[in-house]
N, C-alpha and C positions, 0 to 999 in steps of 0.2 A: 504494500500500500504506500511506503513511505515513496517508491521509485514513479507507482502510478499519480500520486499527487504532485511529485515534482516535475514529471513532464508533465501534466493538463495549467503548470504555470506559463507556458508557452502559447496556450491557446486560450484561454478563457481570461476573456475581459477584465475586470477590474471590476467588482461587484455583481462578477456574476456567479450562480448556483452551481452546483454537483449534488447530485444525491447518491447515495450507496447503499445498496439493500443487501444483509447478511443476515445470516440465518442465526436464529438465537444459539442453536445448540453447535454451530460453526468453531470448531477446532482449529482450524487454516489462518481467521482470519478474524478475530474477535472485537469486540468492540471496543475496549480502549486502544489496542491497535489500528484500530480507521480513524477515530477523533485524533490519537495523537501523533498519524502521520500527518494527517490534516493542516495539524496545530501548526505542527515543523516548519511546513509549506504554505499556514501564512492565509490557511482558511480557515474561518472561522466557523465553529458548528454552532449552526442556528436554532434544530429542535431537530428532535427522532420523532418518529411516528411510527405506529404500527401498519406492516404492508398495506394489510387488507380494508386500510382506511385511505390510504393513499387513494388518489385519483386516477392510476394507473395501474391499481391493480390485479389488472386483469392481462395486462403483459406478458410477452413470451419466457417465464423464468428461466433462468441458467444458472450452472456451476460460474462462467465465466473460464473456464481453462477445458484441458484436451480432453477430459470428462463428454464435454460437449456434441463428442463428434459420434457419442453411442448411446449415450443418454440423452436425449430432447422428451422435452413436456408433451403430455398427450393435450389432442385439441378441446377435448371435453371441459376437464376438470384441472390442467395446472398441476396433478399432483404427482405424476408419476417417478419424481425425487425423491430416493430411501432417506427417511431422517430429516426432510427440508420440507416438512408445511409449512404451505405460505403465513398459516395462522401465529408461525413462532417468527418469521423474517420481521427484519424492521428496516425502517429508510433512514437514512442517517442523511441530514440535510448540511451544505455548508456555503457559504458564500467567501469568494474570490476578496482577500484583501490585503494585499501588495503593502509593505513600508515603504516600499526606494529602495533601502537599504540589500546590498547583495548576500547572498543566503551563503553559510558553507558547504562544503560538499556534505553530500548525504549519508547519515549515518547507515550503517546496512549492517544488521546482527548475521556474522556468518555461520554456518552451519558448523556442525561437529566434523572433526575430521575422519577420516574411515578409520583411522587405528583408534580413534577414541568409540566408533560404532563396534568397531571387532573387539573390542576391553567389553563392552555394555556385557553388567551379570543382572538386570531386571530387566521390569515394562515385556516388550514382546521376545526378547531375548534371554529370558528365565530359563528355560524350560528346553533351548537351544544348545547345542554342540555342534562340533566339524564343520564340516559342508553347510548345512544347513543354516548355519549359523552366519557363515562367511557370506552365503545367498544373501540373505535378509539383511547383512551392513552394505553390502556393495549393490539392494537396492536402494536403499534408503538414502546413502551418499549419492549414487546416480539422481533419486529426486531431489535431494536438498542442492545440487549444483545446477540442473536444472534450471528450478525454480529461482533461488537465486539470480541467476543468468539473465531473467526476466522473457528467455523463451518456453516458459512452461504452458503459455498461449496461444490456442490456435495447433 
């Protein structure tokens, strides 16, 4: 989020909105993570609203990432997302406002490194040994460099 707010500083006017809808129970991307990449980048949040009050509610929802390209909403009902009712998203509103002043480079929390995933003795790697174990860091590192990368889109 912090990298997506600092480029929409290139495009978006000077007092103008973004909104962002995440899912309450969102793991990936929570919500003092949206407000305070936001904040970083100098937008200020205006109010949260719950989705399904928004005026656009009824929108085509998405993951936002490569999820996208197997997973799409059915036309009916919106809901065909495991774990993402629209009833729990909320819209996180903020408005475009600029100091003058030039920003530093952007903080970016890097991921664990693979020898620090291949050490992991809890979480999903409890129960794990050998091969299997080595699997499950080297995909984890493959998504955390990914994502980072900021091509985990599309």
């Amino acid at each position: 989020m912090r990298l997506f707010f600092r480029a929409l500083r290139s495009f978006v006017k000077p007092g103008g909105f973004v909104k962002v809808a995440s899912n309450m129970g969102a793991v990936g991307v929570r919500y003092s993570y949206i407000v305070g990449s936001a904040l970083e980048n100098e937008f200020l949040h205006i109010e949260t609203v719950p989705f399904l009050e928004w005026h656009l509610h009824r929108y085509g929802r998405s993951y936002g990432d490569k999820r996208d390209v197997y997973k799409r909403p059915d036309a009916k009902n919106n809901q065909s997302y495991n774990a993402q009712a629209a009833d729990r998203d909320m819209v996180y509103c903020f408005c475009f406002a600029p100091s003058g002043e030039t920003l530093g480079k952007q903080q970016v929390r890097l991921p664990p490194t693979l020898k620090t995933l291949k050490s992991c003795i809890d979480g999903p790697f409890k129960n794990l040994q050998g091969m299997a174990k080595e699997n499950l860091a080297n995909q984890l590192f493959k998504r955390f460099a990914t994502e980072i990368s900021g091509t985990h889109v599309g």
